[in-house]
VEXDRENTI-773808 format. One line per 3 residues: their letters; for each residue x, y, z of N, C-alpha, C. Coordinates in Angstrom, 1 decimal, m for minus. Atoms other than C-alpha are relative to their C-alpha. Layout:
<nodes>
A) X:Y:Z:X:Y:Z:X:Y:Z | ...;
</nodes>
This chain:
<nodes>
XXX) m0.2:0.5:1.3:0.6:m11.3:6.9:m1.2:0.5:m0.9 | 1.0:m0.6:0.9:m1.5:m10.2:3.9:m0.5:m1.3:m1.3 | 0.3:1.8:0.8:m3.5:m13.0:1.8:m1.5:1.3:m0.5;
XXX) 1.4:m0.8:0.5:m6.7:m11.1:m0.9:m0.7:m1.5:m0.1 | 1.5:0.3:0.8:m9.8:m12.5:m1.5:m0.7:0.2:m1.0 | 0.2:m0.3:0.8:m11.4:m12.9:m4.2:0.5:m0.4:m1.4;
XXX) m0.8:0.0:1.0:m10.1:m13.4:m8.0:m0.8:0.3:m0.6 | 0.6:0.1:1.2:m11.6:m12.8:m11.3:0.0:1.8:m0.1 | 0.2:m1.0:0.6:m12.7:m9.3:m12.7:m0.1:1.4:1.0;
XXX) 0.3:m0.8:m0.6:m13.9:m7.2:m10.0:0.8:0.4:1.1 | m1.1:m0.1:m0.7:m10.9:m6.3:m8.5:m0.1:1.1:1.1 | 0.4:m1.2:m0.8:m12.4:m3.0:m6.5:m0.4:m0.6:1.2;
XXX) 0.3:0.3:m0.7:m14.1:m5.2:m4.6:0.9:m1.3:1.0 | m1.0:0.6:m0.2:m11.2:m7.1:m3.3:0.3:0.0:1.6 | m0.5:m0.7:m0.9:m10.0:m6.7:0.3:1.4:m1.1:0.3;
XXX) m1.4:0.8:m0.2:m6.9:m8.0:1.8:0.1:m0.3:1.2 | m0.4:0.4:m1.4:m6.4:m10.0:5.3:1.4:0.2:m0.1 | m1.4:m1.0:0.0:m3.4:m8.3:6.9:0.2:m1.6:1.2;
XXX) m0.7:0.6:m0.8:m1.1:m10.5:9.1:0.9:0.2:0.8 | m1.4:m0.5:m0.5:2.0:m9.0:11.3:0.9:m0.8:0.5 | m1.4:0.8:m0.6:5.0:m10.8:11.5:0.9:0.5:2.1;
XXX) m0.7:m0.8:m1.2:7.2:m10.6:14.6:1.0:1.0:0.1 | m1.2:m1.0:1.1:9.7:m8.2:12.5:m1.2:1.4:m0.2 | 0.8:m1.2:0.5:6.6:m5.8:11.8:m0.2:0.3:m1.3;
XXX) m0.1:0.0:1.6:6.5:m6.8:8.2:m1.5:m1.1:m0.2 | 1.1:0.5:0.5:3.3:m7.7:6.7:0.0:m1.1:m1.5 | 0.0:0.6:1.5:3.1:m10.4:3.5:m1.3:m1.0:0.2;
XXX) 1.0:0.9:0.0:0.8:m12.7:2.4:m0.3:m1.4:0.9 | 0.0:1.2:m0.9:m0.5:m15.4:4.1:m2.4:m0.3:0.3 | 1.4:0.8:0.4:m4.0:m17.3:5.0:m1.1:0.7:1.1;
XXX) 0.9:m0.5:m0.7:m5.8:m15.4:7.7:0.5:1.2:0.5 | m0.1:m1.2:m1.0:m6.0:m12.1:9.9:m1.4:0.9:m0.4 | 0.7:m0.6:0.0:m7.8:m9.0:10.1:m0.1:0.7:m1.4;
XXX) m0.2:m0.3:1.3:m8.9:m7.3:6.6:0.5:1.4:0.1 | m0.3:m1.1:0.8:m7.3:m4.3:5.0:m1.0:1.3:0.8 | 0.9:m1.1:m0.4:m10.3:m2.3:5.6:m0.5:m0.1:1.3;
XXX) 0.3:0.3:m1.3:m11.5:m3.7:9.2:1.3:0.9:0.7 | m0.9:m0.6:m0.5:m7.7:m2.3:9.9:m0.4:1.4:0.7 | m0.1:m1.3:0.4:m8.2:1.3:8.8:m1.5:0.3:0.8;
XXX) 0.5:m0.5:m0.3:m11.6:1.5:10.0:m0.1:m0.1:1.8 | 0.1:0.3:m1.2:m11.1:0.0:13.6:1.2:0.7:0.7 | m1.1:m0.6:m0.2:m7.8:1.8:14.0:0.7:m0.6:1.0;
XXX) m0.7:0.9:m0.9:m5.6:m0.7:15.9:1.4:0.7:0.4 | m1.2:m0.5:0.0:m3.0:1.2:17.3:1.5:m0.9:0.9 | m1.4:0.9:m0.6:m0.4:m1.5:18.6:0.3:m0.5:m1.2;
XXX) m0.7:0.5:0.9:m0.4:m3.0:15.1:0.2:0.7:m0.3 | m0.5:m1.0:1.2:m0.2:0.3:13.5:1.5:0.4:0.5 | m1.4:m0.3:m0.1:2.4:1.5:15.3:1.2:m1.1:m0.1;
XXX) m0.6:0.9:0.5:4.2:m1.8:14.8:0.7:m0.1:m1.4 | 0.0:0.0:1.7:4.2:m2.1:11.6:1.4:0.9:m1.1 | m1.2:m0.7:0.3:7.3:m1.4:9.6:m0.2:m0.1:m1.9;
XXX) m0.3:0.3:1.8:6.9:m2.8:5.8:m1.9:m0.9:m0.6 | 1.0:0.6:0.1:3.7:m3.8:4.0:m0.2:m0.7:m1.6 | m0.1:0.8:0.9:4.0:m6.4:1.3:m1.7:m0.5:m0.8;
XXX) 1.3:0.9:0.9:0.5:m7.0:m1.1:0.0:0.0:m1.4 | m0.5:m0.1:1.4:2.1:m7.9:m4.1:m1.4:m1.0:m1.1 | 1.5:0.8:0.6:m0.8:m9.8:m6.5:m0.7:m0.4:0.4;
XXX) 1.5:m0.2:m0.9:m3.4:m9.4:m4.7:m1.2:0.8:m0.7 | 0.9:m0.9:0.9:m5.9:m7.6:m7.3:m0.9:1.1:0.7 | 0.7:m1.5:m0.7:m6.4:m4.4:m5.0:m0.6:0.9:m0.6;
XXX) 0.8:m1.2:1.0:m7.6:m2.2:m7.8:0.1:1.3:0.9 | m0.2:m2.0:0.1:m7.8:1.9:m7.0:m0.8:m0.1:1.4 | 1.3:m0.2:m0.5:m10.7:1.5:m4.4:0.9:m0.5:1.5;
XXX) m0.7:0.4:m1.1:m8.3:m0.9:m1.8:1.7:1.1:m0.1 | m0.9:m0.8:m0.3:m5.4:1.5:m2.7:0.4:1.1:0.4 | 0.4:m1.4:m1.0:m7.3:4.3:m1.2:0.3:m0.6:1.5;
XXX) m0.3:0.8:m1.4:m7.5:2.0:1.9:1.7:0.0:0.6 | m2.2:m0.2:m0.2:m3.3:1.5:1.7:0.4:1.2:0.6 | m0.7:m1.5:m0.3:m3.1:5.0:1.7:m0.4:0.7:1.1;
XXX) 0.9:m0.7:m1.6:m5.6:5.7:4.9:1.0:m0.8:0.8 | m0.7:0.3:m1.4:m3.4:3.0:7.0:1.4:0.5:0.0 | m1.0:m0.4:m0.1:m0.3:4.6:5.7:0.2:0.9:0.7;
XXX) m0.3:m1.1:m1.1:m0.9:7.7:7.2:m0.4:0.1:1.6 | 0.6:0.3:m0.9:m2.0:5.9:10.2:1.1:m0.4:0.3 | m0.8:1.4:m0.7:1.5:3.4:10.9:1.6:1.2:0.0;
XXX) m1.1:m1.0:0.5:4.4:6.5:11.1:1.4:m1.0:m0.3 | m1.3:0.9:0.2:6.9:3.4:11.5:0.2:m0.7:m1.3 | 0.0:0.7:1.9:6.1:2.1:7.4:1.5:0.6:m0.2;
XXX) m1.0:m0.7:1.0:9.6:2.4:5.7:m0.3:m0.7:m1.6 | 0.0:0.6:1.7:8.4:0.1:2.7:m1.4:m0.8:m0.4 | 0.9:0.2:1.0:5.6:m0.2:0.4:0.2:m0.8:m1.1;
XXX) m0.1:0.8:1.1:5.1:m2.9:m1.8:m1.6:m0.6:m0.6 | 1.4:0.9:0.7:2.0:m3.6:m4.2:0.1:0.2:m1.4 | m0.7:0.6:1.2:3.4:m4.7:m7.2:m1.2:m0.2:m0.9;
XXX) 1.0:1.2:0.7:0.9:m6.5:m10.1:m1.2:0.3:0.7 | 1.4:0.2:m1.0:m2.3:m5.1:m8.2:m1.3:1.2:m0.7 | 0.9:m0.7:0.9:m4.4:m3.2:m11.0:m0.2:1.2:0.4;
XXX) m0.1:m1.2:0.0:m3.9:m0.1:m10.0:0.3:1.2:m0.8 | m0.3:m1.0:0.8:m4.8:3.0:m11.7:0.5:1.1:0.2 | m0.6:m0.9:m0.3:m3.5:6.5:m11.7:m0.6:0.8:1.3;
XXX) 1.0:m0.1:m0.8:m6.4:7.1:m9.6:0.6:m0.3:1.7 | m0.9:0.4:m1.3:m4.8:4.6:m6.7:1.1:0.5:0.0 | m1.5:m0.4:0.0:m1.4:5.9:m7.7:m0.1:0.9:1.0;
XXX) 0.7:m1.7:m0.4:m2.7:9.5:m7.0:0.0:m0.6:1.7 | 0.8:m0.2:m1.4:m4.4:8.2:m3.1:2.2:m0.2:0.7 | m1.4:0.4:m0.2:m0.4:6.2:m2.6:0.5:1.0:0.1;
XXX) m0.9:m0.8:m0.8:1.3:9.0:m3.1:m0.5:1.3:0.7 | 0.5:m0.8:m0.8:m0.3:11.5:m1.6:0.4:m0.5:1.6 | m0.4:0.5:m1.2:0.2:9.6:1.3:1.4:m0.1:0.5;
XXX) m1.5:0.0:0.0:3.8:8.7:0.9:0.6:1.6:0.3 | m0.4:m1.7:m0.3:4.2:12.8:0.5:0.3:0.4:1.3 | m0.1:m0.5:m2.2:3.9:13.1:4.5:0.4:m0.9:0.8;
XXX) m0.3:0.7:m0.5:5.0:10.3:5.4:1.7:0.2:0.3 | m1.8:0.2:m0.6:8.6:10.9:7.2:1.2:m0.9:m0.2 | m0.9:1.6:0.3:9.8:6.7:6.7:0.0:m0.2:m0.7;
XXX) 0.5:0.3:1.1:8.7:5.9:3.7:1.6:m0.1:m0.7 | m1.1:0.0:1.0:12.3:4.1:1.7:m0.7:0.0:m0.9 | 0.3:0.7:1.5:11.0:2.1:m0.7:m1.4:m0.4:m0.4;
XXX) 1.5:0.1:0.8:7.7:2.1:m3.0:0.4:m0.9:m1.4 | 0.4:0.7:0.8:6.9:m0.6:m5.3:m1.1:0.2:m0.8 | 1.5:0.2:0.5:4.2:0.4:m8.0:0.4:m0.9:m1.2;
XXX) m0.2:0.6:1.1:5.6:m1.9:m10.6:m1.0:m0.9:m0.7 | 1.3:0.7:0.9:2.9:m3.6:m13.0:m1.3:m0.2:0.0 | 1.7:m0.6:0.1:0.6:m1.5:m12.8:m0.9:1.0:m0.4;
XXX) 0.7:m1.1:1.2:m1.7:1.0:m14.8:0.2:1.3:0.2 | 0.1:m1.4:m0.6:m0.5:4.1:m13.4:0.2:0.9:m1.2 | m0.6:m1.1:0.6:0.6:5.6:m16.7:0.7:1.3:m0.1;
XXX) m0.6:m1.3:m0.1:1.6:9.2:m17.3:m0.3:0.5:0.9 | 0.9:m0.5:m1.1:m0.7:10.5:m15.2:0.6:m0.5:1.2 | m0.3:0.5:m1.3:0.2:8.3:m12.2:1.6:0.1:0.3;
XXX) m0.9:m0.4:m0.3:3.9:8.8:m12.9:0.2:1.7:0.0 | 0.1:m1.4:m0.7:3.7:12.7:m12.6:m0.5:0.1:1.2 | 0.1:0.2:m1.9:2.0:12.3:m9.3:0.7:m0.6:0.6;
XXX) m1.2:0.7:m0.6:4.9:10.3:m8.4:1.2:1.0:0.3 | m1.1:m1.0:0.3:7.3:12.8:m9.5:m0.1:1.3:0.9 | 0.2:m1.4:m0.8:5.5:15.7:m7.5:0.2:m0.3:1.4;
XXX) 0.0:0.3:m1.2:5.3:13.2:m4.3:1.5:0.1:0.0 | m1.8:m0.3:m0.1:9.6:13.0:m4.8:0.5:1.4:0.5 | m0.3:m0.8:m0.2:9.3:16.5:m4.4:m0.3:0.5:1.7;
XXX) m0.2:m0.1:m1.0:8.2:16.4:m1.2:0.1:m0.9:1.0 | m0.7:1.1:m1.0:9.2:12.9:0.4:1.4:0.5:0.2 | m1.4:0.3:m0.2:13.2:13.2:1.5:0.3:m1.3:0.2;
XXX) m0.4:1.3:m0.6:13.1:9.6:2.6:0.0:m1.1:m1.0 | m0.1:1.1:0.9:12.5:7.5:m0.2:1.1:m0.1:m0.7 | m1.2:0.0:0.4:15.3:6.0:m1.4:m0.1:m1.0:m1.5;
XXX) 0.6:0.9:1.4:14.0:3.1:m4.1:m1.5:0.1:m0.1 | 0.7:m0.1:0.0:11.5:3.6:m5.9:m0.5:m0.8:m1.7 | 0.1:0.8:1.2:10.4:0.9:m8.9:m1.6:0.6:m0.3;
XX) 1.0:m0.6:0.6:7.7:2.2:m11.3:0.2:m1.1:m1.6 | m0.2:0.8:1.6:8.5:m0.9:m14.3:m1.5:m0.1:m0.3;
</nodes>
């Protein structure tokens, strides 16, 4: 399960305790290992577990959506991405999809309500060009 730390302004500095269901789907919740403890300890029973990763308002800012994007190319089993409402700029967009681009599972990406502008929707549009697997993909 995924539960952030933190509130107010400094949203860079943010991290996110991860939690894994028995489904392989990650959402919020009140304890586990963090975000970044994941990626840098490299757990490979949860990675390969791991099917869906839910951190919808969690104020990850650009800095944890680089993080997203290191365990993404870490978990080959991800089919869905969700970080909805999580101040991300075109910056994070940019690390997401890059990631997504190589990623083989990858249905559904959620960037909805969040600062990616033009910029971050063209980097979207280039990763479409070389994902086949995504099937939804919200950008509101």
């Amino acid at each position: 399960m995924v539960t952030g730390r933190g509130g107010g302004a400094a949203v860079d500095t943010t991290d996110v305790a991860l939690r894994l269901d028995n489904n392989g789907h990650m959402h919020p919740g009140a304890r586990g290992v963090t975000l970044r403890e994941l990626v840098r300890r490299d757990v490979r029973k949860l990675m390969n577990d791991l099917v869906s990763v839910d951190i919808r308002w969690m104020k990850i800012g650009d800095a944890m959506a680089k993080e997203l994007a290191d365990l993404l190319r870490k978990c080959p089993r991800v089919t869905s991405l969700d970080v909805q409402d999580n101040f991300i700029s075109c910056i994070g967009c940019m690390e997401i999809a890059k990631a997504c681009a190589s990623h083989a599972h990858i249905a559904t990406l959620n960037l909805s309500g969040n600062r990616i502008a033009d910029l971050g929707a063209a980097v979207v549009s280039s990763m479409l060009m070389a994902n086949s697997s995504l099937t939804h993909l919200d950008l509101c």
